[in-house]
C-alpha positions in Angstrom: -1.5 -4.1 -41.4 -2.9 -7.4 -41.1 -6.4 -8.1 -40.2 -7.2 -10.9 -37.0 -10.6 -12.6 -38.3 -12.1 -14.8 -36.0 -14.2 -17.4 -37.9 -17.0 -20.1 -36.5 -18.4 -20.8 -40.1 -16.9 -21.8 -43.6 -16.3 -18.3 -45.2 -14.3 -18.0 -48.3 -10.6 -17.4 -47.5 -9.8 -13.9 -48.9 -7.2 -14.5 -51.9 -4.0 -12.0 -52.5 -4.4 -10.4 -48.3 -3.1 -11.1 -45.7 -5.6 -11.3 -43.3 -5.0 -13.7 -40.0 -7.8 -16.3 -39.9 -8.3 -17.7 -36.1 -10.8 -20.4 -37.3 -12.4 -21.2 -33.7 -14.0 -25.2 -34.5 -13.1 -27.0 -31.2 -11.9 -30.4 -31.7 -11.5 -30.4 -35.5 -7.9 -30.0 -37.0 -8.7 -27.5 -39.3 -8.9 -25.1 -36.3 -6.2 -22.3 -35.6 -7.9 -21.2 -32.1 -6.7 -25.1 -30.5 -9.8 -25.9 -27.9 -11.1 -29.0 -26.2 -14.4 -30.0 -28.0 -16.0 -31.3 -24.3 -15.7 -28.6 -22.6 -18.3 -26.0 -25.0 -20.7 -29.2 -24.7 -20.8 -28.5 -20.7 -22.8 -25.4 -20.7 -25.4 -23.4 -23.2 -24.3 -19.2 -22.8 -26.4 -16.7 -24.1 -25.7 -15.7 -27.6 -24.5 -12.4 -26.0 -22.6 -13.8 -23.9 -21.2 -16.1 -26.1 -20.4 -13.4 -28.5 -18.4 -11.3 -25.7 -16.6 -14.8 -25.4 -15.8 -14.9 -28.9 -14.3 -12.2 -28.9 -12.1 -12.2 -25.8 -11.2 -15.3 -27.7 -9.8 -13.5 -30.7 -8.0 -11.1 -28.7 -6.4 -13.3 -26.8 -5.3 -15.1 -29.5 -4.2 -12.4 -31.4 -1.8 -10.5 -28.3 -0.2 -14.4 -27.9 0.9 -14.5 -32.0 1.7 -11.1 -32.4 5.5 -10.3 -30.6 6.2 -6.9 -29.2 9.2 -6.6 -30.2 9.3 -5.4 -33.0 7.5 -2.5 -32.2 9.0 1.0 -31.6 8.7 0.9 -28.0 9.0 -2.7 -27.5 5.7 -2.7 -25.9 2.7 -1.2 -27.9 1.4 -2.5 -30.7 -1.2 -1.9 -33.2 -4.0 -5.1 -33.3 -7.0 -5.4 -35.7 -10.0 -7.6 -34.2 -12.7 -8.5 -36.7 -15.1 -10.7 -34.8 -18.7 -12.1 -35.3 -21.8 -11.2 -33.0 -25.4 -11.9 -33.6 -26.3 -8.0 -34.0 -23.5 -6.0 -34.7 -25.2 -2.6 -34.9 -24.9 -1.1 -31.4 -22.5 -3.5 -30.1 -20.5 -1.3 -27.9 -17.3 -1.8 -29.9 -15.9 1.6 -28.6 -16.5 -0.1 -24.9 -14.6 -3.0 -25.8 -11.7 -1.2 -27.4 -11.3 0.9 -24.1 -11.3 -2.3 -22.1 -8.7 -3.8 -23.8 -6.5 -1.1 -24.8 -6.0 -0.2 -21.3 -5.9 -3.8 -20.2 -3.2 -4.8 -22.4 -1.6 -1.3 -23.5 -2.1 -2.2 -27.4 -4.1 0.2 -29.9 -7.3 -2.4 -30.4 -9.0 -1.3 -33.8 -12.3 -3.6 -32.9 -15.0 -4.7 -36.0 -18.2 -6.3 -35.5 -19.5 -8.8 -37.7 -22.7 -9.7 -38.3 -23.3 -13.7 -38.2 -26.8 -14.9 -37.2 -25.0 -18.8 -37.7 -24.2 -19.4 -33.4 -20.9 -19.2 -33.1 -20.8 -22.6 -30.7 -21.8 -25.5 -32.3 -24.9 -27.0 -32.0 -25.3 -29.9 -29.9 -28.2 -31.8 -29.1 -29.7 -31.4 -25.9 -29.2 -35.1 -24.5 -25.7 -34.8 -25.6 -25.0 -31.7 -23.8 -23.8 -31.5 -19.7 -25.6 -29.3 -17.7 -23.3 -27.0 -14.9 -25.4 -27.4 -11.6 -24.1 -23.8 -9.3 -25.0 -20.7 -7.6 -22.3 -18.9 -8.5 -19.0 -19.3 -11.0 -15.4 -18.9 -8.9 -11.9 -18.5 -10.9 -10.0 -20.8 -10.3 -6.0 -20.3 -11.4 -4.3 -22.7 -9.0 -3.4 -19.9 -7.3 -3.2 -19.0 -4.0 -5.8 -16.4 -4.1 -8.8 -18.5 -6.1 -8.1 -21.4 -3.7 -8.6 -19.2 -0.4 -11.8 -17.7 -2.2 -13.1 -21.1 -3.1 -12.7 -22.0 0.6 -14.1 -18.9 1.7 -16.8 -19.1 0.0 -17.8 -22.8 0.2 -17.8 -22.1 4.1 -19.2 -18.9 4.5 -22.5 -20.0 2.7 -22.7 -23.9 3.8 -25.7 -24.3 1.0 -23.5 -23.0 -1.9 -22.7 -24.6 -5.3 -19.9 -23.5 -7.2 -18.6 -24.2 -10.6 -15.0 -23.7 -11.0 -13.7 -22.5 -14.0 -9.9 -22.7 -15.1 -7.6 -22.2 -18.0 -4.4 -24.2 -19.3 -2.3 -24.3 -21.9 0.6 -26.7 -20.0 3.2 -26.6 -17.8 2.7 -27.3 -13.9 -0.5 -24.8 -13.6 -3.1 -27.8 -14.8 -1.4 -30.1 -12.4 -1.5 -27.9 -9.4 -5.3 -27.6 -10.5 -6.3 -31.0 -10.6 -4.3 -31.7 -7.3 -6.4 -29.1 -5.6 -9.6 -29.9 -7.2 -9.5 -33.4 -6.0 -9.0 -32.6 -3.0 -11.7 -29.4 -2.9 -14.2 -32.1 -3.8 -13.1 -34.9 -1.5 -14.1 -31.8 1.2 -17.3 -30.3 -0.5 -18.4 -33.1 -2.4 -21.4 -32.3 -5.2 -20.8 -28.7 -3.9 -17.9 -28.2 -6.0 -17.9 -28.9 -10.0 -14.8 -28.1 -11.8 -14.7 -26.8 -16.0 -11.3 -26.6 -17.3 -10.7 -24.5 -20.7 -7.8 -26.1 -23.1 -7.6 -22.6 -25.0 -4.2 -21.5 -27.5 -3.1 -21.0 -31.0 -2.8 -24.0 -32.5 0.1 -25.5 -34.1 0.5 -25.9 -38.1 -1.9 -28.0 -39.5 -2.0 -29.0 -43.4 -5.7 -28.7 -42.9 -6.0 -25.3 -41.8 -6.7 -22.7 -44.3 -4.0 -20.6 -43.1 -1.7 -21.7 -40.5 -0.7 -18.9 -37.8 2.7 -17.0 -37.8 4.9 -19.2 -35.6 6.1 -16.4 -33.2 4.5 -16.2 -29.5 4.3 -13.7 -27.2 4.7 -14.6 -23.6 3.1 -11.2 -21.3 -0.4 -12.1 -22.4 -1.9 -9.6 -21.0 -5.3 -9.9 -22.5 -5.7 -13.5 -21.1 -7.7 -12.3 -17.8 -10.5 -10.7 -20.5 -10.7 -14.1 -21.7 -11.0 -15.7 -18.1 -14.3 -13.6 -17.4 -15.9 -13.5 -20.4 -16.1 -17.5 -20.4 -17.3 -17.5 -17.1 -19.8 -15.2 -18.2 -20.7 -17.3 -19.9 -20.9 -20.1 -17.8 -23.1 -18.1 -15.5 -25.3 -16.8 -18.1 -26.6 -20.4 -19.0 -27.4 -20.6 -15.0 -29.2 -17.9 -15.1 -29.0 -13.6 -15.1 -28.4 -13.7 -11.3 -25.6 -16.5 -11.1 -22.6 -13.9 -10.1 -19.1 -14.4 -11.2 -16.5 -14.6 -8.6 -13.0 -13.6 -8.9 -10.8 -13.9 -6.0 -7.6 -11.4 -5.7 -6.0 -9.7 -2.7 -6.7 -6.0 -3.6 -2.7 -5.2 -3.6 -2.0 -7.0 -6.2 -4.8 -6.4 -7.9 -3.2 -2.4 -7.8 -0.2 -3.4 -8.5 1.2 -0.5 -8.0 4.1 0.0 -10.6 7.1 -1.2 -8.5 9.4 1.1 -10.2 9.2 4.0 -13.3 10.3 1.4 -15.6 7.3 -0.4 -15.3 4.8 2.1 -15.7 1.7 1.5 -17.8 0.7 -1.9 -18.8 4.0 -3.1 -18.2 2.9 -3.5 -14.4 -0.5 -5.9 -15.2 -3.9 -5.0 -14.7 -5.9 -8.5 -14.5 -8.1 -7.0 -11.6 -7.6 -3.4 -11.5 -10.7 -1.7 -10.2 -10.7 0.4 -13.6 -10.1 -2.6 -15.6 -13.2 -4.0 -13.7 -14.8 -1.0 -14.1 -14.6 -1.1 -17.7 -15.4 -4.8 -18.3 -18.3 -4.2 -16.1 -19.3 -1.5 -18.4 -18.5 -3.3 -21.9 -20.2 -7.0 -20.5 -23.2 -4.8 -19.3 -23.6 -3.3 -22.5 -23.3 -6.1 -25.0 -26.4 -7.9 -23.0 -24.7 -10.2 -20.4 -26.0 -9.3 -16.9 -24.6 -11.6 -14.3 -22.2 -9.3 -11.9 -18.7 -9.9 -11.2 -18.0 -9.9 -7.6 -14.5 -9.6 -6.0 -14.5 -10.1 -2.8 -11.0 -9.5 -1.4 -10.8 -6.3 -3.4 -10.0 -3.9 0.1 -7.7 -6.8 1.4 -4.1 -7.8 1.2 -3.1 -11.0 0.7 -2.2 -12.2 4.0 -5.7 -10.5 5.3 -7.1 -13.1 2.5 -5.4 -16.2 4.5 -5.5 -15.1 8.3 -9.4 -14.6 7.6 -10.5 -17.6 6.3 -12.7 -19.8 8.3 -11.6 -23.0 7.2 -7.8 -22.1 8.2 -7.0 -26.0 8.6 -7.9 -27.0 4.8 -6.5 -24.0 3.6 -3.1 -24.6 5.6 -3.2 -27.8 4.1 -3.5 -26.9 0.7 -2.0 -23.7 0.5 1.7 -25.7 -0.3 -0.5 -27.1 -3.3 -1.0 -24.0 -5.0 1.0 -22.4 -7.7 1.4 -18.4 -7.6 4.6 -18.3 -10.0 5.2 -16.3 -13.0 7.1 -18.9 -14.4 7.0 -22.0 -12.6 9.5 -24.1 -15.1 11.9 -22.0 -14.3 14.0 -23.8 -11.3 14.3 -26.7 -14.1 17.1 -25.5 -15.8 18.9 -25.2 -12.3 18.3 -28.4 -11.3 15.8 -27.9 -8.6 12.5 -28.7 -7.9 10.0 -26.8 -10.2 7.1 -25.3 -8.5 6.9 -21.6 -6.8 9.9 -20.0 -7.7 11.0 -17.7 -4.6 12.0 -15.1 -6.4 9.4 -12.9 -8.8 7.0 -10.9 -7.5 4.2 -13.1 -6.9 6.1 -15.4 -5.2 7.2 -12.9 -2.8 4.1 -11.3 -2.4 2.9 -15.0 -1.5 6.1 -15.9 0.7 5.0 -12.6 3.0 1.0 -13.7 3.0 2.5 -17.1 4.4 4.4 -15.4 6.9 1.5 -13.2 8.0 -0.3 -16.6 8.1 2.3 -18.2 10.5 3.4 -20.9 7.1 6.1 -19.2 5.2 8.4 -22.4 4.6 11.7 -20.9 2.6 11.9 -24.8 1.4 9.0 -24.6 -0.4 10.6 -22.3 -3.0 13.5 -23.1 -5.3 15.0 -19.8 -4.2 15.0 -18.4 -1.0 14.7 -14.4 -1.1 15.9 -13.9 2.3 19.4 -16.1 2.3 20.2 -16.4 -2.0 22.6 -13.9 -2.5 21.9 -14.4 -6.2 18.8 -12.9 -6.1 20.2 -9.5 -5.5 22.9 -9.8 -8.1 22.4 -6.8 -11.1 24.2 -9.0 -13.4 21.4 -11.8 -13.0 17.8 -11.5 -14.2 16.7 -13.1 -11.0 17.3 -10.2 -8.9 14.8 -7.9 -11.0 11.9 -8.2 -8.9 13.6 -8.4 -5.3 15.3 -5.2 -6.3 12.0 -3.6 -7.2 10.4 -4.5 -4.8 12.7 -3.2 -2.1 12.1 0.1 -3.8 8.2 -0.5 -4.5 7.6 -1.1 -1.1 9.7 1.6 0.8 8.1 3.3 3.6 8.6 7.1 2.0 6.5 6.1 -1.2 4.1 8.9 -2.2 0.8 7.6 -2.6 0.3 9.0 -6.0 2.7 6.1 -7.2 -0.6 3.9 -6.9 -2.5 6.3 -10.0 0.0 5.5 -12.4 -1.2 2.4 -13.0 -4.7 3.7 -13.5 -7.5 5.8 -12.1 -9.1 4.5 -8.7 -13.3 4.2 -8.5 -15.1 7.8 -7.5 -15.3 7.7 -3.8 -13.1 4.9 -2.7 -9.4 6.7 -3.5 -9.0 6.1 0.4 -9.9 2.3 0.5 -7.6 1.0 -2.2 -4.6 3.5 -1.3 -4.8 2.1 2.3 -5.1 -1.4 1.0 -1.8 -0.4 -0.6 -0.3 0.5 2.3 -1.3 -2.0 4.3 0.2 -4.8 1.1 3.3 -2.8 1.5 4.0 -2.8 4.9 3.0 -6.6 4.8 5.9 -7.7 2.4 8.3 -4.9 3.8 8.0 -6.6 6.9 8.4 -10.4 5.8 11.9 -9.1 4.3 13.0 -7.7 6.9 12.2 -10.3 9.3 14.1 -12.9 7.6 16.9 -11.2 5.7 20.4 -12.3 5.6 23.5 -11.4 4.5 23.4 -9.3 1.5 19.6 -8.1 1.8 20.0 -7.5 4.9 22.8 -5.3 4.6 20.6 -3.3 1.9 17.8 -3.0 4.0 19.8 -1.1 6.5 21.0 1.2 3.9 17.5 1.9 2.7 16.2 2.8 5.7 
């Protein structure tokens, strides 16, 4: 079983093992974690926070180079972490492997090392930026992080925010800078904007060991990554500075649509018990500022109807990118962008609707009209198929534990968000639907 070590210092490379080195020295070719040198010199973390970083680091990482597969369930697999940290006796390695096994459905085996070295380089203070915010906000290109942004810029009329996103190409760090130009043309100074150039890098002759060449595409460990770094953001603010992360609290369910997708299969990036746990692990290893997400008892199309600034948001909403796979419509010719068709996008389509802005040509596919979306024989019509079934009015309500355990005391919120997210996209589809889906909507009823 090979070993993941995640390196910030010259150590001899082990001869005869085959251990994984993930060498993490942004801007130097010699690197196998690939990161943009500038964007470590904007901000000085804690070390605890910037060991928690390090680490999400590894793991993400690790889960993109190692395939699933292979495994004997296609799904789980077996992942060996070694990491550094400033003290590792009593870093809550146990917390971490909880956080992560459940986020990601992967048996973490987790091993603190001890390094006193900091694991960022050292720059010289009048060489280093300094982040001016009262808070860090996600920011995806999404949807959801753009309607928070808004939200929050308006809601609190003195607030700063430092936006953080991550991209590794593709049309996501387009649709960021689109928005982000035009988030700042609105808020001015109020709005700063860090953008994390984070993957495996390709072969280099100058690496000490180049990585296996496979990828994996579910990341599912990428949203640990995405709060730890701006943890650590915020922690070089200041204890207090809180962590934003803005998601509808449907999705953030996400209910398992159908048995086949039960577990980890059906992601967990906000999860209350995912939260819960990071909350835990972050709390734990020394790193205090709080995560705050405030949409988690809303749907998505609460998320839009609510927010004050509807005609900015109306504006840019179009902008945004919610898509699993936004490349996708290339290979058919047609405009790439939202795709129509997986679940996000139709979770998004409904929000619109709710909203008074669904516009079926902003998609590539339309869900109501396309009778190839509903075609078995087509991997298109996965998600429209499961989510006529996810989102049937019968549905027990126990369907929402198997994706996890719900917070003591507020069982009744989120399963009522749930049904509220439901009836929401039940309703776009069958408002619109032609032809084919409309003839299985009448069946299903």
């Amino acid at each position: 079983m090979s070993v993941f070590v995640v390196r910030t210092e010259p150590l001899p490379v082990p001869e005869g093992g085959d251990d994984i080195l993930l060498d993490f020295v942004p801007g130097f070719a010699h690197a196998t974690v690939q990161a943009g040198k500038g964007f470590f010199r904007s901000f000085t973390p804690t070390r605890a926070a910037a060991d928690l970083m390090l680490l999400s680091f590894g793991a993400y990482v690790t889960d993109r180079i190692s395939p699933r597969q292979p495994t004997a369930d296609a799904w789980t697999r077996d992942l060996h972490l070694q990491f550094p940290v400033e003290t590792a006796a009593g870093w809550p390695v146990a917390a971490a492997q909880e956080a992560l096994r459940f986020l990601t459905g992967d048996r973490w085996t987790l091993t603190a090392r001890q390094q006193s070295a900091p694991v960022l380089e050292s720059v010289a203070e009048e060489d280093r930026g300094h982040v001016v915010a009262d808070g860090v906000s996600l920011f995806s290109g999404g949807l959801d992080s753009l309607c928070g942004v808004i939200n929050l810029l308006e809601t609190d009329p003195g607030l700063r925010l430092c936006l953080l996103s991550h991209y590794e190409g593709g049309q996501t760090p387009a649709a960021q800078t689109r928005l982000l130009r035009r988030l700042t043309d609105w808020y001015g100074p109020r709005v700063t904007s860090l953008r994390l150039f984070l993957r495996p890098a390709p072969a280099h002759r100058d690496q000490a060991r180049t990585l296996p060449e496979t990828r994996e595409t579910t990341t599912r460990s990428r949203s640990a990554m995405f709060l730890s770094t701006a943890l650590a953001i915020a922690s070089s603010l200041g204890p207090n500075i809180p962590v934003y992360l803005p998601e509808n609290g449907y999705i953030g369910l996400n209910a398992p649509l159908t048995r086949a997708r039960a577990g980890s299969l059906s992601t967990r990036t906000t999860h209350p018990h995912f939260l819960t746990l990071f909350t835990a692990l972050k709390n734990e290893a020394g790193v205090a500022n709080p995560l705050i997400n405030p949409y988690r008892l809303m749907t998505k199309g609460e998320m839009l109807t609510t927010n004050p600034n509807q005609a900015l948001l109306r504006e840019l909403a179009p902008a945004s990118i919610s898509c699993s796979h936004p490349e996708a419509a290339r290979y058919d010719g047609r405009a790439q962008g939202n795709c129509g068709y997986c679940f996000p996008c139709l979770i998004r389509r409904a929000s619109m609707a709710k909203a008074g802005w669904d516009h079926a040509a902003d998609y590539a596919w339309d869900a109501h009209t396309d009778p190839n979306l509903l075609d078995s024989a087509t991997h298109r019509s996965a998600d429209l198929r499961a989510v006529l079934a996810g989102t049937h009015p019968g549905r027990p309500a126990v369907d929402v534990l198997r994706n996890g355990p719900l917070p003591r005391g507020e069982r009744h919120l989120f399963l009522d968000v749930w049904r509220r997210g439901s009836d929401e996209v039940r309703s776009w589809l069958t408002a619109g639907a032609q032809g084919d889906l409309a003839d299985l909507l009448d069946t299903d009823t």
